[in-house]
VEXSEPA-207726 format. One line per 5 residues: number of its first residue (from 0); for each residue x, y, z of N, C-alpha, C, O. Coordinates in Angstrom, 2 decimals, decimal comma. Layout:
N
NUM	X/Y/Z/X/Y/Z/X/Y/Z/X/Y/Z  ... $
This chain:
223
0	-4,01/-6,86/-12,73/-5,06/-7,70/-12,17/-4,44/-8,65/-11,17/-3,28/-9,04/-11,27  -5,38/-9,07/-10,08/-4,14/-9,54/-9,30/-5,78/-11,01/-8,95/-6,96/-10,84/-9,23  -5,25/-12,02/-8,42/-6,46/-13,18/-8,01/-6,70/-13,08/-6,33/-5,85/-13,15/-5,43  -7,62/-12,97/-6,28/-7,87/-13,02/-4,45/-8,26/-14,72/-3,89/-8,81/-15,71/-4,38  -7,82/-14,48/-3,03/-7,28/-15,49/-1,86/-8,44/-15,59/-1,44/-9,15/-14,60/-1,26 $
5	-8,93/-17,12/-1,14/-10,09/-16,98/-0,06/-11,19/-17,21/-0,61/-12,06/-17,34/0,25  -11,71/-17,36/-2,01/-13,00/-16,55/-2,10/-13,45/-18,02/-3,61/-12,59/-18,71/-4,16  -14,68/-18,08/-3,85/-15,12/-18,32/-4,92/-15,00/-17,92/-5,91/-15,48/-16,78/-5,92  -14,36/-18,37/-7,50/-14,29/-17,58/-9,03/-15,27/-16,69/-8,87/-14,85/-15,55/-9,03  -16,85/-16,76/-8,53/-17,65/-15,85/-8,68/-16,95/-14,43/-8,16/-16,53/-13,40/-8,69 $
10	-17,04/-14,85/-7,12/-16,72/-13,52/-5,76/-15,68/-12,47/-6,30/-15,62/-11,24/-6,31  -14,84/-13,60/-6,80/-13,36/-12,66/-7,09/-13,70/-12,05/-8,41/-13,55/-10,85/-8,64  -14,14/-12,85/-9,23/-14,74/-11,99/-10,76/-15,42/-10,55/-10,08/-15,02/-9,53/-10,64  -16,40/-10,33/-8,94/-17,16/-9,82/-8,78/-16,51/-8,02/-8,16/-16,76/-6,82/-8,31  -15,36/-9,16/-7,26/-14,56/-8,28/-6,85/-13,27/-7,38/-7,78/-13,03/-6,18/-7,62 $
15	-12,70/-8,12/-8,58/-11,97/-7,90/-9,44/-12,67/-6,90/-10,31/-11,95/-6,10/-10,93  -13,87/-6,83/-10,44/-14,53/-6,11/-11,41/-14,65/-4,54/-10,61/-14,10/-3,59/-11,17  -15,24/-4,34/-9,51/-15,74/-3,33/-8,58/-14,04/-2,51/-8,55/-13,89/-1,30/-8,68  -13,06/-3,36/-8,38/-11,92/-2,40/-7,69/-11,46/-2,07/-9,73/-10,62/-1,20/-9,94  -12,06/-2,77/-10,90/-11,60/-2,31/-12,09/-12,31/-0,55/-12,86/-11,86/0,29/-13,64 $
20	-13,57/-0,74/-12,10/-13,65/0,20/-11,82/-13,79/1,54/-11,17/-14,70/2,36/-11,32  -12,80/1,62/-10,50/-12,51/2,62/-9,54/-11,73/3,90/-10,46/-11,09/3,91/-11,51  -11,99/4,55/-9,87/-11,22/6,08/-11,07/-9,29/6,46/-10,56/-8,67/6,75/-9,54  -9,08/6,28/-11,71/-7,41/6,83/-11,22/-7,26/7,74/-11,21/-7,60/8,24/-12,29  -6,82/8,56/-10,40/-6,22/10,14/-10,40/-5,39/10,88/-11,20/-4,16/10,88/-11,11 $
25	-5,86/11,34/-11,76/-5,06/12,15/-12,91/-3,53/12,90/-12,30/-3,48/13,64/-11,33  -2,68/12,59/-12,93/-0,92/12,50/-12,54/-0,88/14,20/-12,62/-1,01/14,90/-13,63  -0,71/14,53/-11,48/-0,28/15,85/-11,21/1,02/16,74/-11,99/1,84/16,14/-12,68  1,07/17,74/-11,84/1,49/18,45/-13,00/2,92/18,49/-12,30/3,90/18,74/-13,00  3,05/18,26/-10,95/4,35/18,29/-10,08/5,13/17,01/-10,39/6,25/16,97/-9,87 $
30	4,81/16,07/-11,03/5,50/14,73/-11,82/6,64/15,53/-12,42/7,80/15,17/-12,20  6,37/16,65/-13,22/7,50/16,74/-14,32/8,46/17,68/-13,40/9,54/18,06/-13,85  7,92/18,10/-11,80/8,82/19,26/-11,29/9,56/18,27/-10,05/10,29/18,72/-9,17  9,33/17,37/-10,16/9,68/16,64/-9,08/11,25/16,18/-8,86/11,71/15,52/-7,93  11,92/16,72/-10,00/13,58/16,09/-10,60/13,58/14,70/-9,89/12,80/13,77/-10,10 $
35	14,68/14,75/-8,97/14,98/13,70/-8,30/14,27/12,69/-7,78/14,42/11,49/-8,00  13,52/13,18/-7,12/12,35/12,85/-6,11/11,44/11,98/-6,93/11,08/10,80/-6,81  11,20/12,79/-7,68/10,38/11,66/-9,54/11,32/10,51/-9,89/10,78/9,42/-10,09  12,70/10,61/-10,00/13,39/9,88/-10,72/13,67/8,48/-9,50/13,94/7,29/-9,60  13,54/9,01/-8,87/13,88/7,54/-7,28/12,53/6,83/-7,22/12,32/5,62/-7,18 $
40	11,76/7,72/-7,24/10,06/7,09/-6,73/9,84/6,36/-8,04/9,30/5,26/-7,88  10,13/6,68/-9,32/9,71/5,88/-10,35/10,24/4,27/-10,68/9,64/3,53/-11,46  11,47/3,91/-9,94/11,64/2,14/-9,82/11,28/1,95/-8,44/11,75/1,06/-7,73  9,99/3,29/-7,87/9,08/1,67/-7,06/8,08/1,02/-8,16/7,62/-0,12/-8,03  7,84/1,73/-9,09/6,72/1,07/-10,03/7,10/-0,26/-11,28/6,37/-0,91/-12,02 $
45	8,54/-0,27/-11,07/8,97/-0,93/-12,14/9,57/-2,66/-11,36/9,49/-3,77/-11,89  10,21/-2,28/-9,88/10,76/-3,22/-9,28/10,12/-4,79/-8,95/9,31/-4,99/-8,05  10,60/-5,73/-9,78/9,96/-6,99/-9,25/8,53/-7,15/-10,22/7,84/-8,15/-10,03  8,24/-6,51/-10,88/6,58/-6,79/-11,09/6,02/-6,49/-12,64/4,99/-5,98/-13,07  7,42/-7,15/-13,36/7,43/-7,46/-15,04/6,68/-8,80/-15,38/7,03/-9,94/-15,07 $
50	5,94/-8,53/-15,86/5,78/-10,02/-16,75/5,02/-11,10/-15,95/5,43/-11,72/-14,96  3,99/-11,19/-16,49/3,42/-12,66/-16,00/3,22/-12,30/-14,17/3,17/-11,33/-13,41  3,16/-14,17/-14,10/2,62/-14,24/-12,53/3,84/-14,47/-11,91/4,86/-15,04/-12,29  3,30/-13,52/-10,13/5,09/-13,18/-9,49/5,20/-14,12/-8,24/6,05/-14,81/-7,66  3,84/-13,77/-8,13/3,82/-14,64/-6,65/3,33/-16,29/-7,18/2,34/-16,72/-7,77 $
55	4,77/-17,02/-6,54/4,49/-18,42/-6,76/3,72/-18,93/-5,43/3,68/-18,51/-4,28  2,88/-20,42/-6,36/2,11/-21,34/-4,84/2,99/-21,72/-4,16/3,40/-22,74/-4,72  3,61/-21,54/-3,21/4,71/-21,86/-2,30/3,68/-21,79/-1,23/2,53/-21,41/-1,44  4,29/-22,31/0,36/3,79/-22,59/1,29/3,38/-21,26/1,89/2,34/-21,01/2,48  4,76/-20,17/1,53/4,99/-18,90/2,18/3,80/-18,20/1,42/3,41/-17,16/1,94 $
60	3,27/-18,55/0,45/1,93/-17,78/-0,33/0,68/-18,33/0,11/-0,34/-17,77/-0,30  0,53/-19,56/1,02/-0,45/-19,77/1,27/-1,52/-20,22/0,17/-2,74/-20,35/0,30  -0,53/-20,47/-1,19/-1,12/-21,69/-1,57/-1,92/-20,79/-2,87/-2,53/-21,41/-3,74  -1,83/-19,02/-2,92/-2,33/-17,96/-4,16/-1,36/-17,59/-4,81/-0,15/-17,76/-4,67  -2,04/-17,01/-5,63/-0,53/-16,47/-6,61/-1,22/-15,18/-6,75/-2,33/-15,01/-6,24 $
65	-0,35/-13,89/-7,72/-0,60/-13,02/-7,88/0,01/-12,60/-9,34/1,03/-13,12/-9,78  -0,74/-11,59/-10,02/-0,65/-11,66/-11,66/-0,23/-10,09/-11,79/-0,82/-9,17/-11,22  0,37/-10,03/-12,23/1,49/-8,41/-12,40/0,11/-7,71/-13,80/-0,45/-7,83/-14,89  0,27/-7,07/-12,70/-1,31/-5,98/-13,76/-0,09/-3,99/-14,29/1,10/-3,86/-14,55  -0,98/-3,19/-14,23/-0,40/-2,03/-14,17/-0,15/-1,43/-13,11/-0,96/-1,25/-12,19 $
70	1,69/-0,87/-13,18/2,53/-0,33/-12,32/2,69/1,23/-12,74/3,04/1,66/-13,84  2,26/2,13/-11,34/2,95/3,22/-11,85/3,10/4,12/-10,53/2,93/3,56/-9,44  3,44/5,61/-10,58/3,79/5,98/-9,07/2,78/7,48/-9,84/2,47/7,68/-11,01  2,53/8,25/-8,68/1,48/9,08/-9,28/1,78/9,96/-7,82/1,25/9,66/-6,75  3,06/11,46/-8,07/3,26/12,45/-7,08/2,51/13,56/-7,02/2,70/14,29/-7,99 $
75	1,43/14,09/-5,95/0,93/15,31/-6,09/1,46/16,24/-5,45/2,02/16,06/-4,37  1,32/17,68/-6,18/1,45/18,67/-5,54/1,34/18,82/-4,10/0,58/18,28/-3,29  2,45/19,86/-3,94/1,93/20,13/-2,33/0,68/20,57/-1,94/0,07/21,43/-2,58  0,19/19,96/-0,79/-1,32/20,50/-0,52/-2,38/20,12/-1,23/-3,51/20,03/-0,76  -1,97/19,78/-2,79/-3,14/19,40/-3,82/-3,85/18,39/-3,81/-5,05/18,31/-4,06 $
80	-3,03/17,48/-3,48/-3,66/15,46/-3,17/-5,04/15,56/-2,81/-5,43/16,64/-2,36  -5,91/14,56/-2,95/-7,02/14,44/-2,11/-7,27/14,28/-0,89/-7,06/13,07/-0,87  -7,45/14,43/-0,26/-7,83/13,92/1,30/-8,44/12,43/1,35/-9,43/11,93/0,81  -7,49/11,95/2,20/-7,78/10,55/2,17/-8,81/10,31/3,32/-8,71/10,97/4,35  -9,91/9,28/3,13/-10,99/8,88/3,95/-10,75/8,83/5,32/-9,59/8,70/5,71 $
85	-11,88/8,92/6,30/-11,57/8,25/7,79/-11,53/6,87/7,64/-12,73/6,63/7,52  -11,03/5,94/7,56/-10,98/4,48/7,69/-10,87/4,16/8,69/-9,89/4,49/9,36  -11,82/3,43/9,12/-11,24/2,17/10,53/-11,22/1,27/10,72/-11,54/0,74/9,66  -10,96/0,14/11,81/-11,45/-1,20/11,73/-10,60/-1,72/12,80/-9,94/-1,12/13,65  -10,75/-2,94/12,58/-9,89/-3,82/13,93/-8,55/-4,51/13,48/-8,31/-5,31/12,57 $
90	-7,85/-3,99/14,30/-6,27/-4,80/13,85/-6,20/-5,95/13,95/-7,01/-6,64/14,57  -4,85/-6,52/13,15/-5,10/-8,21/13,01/-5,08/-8,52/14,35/-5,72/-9,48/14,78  -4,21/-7,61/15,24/-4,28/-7,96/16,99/-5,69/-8,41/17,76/-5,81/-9,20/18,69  -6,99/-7,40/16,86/-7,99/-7,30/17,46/-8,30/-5,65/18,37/-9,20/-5,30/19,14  -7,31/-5,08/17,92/-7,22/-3,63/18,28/-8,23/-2,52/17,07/-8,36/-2,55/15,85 $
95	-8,68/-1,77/17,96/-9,92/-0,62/16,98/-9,15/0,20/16,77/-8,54/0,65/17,74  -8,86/0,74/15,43/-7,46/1,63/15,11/-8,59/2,27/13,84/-9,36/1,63/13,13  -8,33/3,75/13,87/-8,60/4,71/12,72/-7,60/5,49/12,14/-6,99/6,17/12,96  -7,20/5,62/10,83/-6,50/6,52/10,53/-6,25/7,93/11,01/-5,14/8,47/11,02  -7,48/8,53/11,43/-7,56/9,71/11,90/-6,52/9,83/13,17/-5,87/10,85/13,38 $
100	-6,48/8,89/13,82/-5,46/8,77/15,11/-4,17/9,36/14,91/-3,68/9,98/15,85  -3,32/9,25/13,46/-2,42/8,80/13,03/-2,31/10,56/12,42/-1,29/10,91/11,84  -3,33/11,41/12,60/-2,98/12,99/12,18/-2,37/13,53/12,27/-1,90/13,31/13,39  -1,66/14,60/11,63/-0,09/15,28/12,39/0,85/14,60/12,17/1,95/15,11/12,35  0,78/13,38/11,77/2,10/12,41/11,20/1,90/12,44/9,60/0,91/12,74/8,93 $
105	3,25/12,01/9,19/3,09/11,20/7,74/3,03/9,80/7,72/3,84/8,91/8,00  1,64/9,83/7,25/1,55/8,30/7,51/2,03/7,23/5,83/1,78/7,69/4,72  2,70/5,86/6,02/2,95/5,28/4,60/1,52/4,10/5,14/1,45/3,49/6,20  0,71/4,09/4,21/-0,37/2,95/4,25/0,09/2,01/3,45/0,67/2,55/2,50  0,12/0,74/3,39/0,35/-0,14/2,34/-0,43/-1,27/2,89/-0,46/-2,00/3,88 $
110	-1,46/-0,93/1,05/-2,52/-2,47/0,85/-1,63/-3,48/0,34/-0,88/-3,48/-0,64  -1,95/-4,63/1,48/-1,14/-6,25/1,43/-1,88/-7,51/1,53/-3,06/-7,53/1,89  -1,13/-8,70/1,18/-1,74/-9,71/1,66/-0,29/-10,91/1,70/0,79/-10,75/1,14  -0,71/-12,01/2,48/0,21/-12,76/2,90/0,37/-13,86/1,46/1,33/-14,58/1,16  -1,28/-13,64/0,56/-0,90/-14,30/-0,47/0,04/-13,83/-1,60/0,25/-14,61/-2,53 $
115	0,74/-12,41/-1,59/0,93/-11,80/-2,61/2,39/-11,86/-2,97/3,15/-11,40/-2,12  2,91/-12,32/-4,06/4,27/-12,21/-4,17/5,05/-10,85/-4,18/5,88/-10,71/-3,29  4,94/-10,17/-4,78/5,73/-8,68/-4,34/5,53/-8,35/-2,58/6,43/-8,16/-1,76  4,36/-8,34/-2,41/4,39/-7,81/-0,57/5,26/-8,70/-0,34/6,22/-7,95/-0,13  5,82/-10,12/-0,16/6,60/-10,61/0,57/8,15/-9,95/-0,42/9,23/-10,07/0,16 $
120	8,14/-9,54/-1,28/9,65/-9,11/-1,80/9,67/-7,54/-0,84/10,60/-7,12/-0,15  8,85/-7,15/-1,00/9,08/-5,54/-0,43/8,69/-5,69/1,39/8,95/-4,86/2,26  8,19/-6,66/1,52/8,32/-5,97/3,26/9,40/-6,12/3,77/9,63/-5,17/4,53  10,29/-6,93/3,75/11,61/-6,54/4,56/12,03/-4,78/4,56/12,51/-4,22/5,54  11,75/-4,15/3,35/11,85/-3,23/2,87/10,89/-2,25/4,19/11,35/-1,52/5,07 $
125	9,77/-2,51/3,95/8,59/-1,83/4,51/9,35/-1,92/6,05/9,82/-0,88/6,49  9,45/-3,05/6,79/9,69/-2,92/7,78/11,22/-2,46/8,47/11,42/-2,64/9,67  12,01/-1,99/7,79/13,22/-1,82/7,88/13,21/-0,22/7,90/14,01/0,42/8,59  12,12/0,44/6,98/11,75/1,54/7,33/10,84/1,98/8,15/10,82/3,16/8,50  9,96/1,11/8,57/9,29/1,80/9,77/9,97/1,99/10,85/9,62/2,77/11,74 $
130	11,45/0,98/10,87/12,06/1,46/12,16/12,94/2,80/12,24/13,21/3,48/13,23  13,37/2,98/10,70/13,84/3,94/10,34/13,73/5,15/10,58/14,57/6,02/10,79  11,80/5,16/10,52/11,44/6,37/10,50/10,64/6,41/12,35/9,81/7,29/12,57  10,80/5,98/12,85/10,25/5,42/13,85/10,04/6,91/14,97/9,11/7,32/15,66  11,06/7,24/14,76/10,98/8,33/15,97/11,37/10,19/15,13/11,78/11,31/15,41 $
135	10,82/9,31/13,90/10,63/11,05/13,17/9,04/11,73/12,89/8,92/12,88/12,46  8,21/11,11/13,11/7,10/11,69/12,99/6,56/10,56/11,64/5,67/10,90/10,86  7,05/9,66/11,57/6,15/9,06/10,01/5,58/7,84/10,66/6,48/7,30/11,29  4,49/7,21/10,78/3,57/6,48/11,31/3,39/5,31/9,51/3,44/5,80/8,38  3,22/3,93/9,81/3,29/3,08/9,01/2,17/2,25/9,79/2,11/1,89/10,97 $
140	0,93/1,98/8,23/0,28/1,11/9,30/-0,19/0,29/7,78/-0,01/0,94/6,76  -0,77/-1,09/7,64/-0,88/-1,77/6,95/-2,44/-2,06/6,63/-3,17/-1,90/7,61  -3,25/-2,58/5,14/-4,44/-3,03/5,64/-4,37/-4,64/4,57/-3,80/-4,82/3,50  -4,98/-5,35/5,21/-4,38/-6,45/4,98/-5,75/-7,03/4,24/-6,81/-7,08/4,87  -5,65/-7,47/2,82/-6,70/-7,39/1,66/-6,66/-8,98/1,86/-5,66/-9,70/1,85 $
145	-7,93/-9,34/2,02/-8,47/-10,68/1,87/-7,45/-12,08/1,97/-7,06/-12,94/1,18  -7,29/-11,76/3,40/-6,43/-12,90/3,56/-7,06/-13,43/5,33/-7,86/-12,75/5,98  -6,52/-14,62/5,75/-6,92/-15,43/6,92/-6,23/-14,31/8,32/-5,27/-13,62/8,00  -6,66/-14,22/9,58/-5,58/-13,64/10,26/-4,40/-14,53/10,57/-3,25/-14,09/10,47  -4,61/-15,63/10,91/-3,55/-16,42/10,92/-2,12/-16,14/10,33/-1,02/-15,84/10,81 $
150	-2,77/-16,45/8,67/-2,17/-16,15/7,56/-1,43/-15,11/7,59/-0,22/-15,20/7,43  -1,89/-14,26/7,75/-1,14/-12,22/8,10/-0,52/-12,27/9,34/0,29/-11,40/9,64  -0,76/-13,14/10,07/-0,22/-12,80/11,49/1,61/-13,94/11,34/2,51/-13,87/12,18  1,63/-14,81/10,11/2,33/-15,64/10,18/3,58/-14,82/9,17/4,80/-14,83/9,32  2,70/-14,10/8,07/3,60/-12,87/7,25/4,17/-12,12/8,08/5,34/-11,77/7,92 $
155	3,46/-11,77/9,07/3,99/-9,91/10,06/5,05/-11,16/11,19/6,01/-10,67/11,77  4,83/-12,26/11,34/6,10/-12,47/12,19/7,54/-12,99/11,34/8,70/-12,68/11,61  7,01/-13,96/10,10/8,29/-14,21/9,29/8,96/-12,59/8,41/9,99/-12,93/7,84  8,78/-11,59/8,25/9,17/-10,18/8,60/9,48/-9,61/9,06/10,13/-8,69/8,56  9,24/-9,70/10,57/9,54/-9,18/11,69/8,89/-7,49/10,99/9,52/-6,54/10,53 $
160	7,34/-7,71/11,18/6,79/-6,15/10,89/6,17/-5,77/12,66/5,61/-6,45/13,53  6,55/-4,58/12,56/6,22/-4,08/13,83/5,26/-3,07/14,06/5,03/-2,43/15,09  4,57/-3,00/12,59/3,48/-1,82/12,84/2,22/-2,57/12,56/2,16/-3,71/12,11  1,21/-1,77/12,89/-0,31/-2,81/12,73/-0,38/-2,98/11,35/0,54/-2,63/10,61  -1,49/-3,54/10,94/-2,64/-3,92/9,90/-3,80/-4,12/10,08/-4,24/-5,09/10,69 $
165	-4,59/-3,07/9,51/-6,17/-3,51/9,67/-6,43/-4,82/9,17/-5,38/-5,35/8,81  -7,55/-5,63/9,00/-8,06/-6,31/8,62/-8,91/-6,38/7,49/-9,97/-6,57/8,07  -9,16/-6,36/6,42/-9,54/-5,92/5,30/-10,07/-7,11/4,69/-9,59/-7,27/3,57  -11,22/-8,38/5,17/-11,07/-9,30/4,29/-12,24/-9,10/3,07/-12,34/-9,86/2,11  -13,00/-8,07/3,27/-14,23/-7,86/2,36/-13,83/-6,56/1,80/-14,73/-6,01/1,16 $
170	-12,49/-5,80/1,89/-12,55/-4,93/0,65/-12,66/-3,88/0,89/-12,18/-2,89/0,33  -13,74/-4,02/2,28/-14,38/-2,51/2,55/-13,53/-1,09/2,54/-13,75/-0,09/1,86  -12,38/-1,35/3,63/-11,19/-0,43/3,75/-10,77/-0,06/2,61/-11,03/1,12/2,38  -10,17/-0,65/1,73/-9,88/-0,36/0,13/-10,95/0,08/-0,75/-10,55/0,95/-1,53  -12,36/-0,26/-0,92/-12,95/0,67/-1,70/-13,50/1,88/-0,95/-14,45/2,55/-1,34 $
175	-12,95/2,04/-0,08/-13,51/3,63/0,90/-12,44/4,80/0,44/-12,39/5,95/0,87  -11,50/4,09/-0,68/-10,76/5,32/-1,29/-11,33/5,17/-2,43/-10,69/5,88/-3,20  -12,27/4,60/-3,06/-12,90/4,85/-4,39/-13,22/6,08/-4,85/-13,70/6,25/-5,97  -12,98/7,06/-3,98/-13,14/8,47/-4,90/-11,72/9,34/-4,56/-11,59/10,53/-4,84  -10,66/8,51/-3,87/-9,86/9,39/-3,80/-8,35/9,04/-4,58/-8,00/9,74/-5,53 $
180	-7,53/7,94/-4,12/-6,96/7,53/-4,26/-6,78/5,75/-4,43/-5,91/5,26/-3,70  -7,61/4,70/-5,43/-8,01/4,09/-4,96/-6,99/2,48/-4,49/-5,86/2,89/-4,74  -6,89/1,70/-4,23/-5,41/0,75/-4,66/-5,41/-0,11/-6,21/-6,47/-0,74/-6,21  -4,81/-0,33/-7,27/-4,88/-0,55/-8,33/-4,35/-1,96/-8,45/-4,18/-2,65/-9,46  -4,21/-2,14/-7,61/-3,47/-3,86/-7,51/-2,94/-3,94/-5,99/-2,94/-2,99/-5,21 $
185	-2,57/-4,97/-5,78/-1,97/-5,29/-4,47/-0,38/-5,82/-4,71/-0,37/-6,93/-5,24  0,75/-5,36/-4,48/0,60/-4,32/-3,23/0,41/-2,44/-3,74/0,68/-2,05/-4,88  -0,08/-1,59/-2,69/-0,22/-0,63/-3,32/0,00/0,17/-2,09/-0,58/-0,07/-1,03  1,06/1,33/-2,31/1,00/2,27/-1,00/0,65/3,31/-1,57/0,63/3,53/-2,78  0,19/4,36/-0,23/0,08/5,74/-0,04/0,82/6,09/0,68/1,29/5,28/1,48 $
190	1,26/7,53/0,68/2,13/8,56/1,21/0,93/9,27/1,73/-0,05/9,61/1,08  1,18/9,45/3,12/-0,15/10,56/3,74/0,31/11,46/3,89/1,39/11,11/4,35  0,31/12,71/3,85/0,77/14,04/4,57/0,59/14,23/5,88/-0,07/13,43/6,54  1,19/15,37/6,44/0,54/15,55/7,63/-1,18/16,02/8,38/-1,73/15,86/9,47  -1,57/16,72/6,88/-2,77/17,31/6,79/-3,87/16,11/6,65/-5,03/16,33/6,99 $
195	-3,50/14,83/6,14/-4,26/13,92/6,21/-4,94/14,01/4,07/-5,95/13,63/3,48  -3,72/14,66/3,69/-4,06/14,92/2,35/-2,73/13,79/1,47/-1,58/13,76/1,91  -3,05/13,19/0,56/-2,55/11,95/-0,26/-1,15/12,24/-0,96/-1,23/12,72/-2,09  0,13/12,00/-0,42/1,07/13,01/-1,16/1,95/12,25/-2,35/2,93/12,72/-2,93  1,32/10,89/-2,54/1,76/9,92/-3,25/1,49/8,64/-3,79/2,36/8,09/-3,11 $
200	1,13/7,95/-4,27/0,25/6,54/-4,77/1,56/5,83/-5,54/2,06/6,28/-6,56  1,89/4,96/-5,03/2,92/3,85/-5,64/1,78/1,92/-5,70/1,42/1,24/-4,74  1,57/1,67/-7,24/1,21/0,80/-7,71/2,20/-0,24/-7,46/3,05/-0,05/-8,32  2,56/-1,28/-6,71/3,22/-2,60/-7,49/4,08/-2,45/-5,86/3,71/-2,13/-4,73  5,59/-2,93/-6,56/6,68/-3,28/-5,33/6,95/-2,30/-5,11/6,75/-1,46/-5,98 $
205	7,56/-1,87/-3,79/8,24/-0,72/-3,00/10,00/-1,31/-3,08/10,16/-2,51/-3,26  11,05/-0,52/-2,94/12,01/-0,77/-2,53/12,78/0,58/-1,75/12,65/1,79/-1,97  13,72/-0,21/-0,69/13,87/0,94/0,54/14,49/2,18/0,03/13,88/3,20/0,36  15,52/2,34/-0,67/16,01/2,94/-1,29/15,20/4,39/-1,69/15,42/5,55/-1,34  14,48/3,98/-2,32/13,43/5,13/-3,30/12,29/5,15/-2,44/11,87/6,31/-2,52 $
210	11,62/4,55/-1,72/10,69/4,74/-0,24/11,13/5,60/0,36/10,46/6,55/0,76  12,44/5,41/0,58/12,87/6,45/1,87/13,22/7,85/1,50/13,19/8,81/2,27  13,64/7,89/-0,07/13,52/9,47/-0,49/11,96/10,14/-0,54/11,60/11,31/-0,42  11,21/8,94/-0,75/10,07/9,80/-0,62/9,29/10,30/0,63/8,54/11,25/0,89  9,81/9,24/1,28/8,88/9,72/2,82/9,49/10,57/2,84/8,84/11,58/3,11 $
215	11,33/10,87/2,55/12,04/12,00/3,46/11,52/13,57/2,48/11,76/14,69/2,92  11,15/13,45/1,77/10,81/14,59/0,87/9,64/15,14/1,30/9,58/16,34/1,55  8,11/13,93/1,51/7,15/14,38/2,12/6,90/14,69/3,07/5,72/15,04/3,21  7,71/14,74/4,17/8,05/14,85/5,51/8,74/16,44/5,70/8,66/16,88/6,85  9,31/17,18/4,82/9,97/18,06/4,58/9,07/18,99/4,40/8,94/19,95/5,15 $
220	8,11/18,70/3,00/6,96/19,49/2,47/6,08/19,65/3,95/5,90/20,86/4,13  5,59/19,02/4,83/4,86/18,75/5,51/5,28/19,50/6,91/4,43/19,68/7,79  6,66/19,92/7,06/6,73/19,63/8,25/6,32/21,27/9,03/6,30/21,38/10,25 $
């Protein structure tokens, strides 16, 4: 369970409730065939996000905190994943950006916010690989869950993140995977394929290490 930024106890009860029930995807049968690839991707679910509340009120949180709910990583088969939604919207720039743009790549999505304590542990991470992957075909784009633009625009420069973020302050973007893949807390990435089909769901912190075996694995399957 994580507390949203921004909003009235009502709102967030209201909200907190809608994303509680969203359906989780049943863990593909390629978990147990995955050897390695399973064994790296599984301390993104564990890293940073034990126990209690992670994100302290510090200035850099903008004043929210965030409450360590359930972590887990969830690999599908090749080809099998769901197909993830058309999403669109306007970047924190003010730019009209759709996922669909982003086809033919592997795209890493990761739901964030500037209030959240793990997103600020893992983006150095995040952004260290987008440069990484920069000129291999893997596209990184962000959607940024109920936070100020300011706020996000003050995260993506103390980071030094260089790929967009939608704007996400009502949710919409995030429950438009309610039937596919949905986010279970914040922070939460996806692995896109090239087909525009879901090749991975990581709950909680990312770290570069085990990120980067997975993009490089799904990128392989894909290519």
């Amino acid at each position: 369970m994580f507390r949203l930024p921004g909003s009235p106890r009502r709102a967030a009860r209201a909200t907190r409730a809608r994303l509680a029930r969203l359906p989780r995807p049943a863990r593909s049968a390629s978990v147990v065939a995955a050897g390695a690839v399973l064994a790296a991707v599984t301390a993104l679910a564990t890293t940073g996000c034990a126990g209690g509340a992670i994100g302290e009120s510090t200035a850099a949180s903008n004043g929210k905190s965030f409450v360590a709910g359930s972590y887990d990583t969830t690999i599908y088969a090749r080809g099998s994943g769901p197909v993830s939604p058309d999403v669109s919207g306007t970047t924190l720039t003010g730019q009209k950006l759709a996922l669909t743009d982003y086809r033919g790549d592997v795209v890493v999505l990761n739901f964030w916010g500037s209030w959240c304590g793990p997103c600020r542990q893992e983006a150095p991470a995040l952004a260290a690989l987008a440069r990484h992957f920069r000129s291999r075909g893997v596209r990184f784009l962000g959607v940024d869950i109920r936070d100020s633009p300011s706020a996000a625009n003050a995260f993506e420069r103390s980071f030094q993140i260089s790929y967009p973020s939608l704007n996400d302050p009502g949710d919409e973007i995030a429950l438009a995977f309610q039937s596919t893949v949905p986010p279970a807390g914040i922070p939460t990435t996806l692995v896109i394929g090239r087909t525009g089909r879901v090749a991975a769901r990581i709950v909680g912190q990312v770290t570069y290490s085990a990120l980067d075996r997975l993009i490089t694995h799904v990128s392989a399957e894909t290519a």
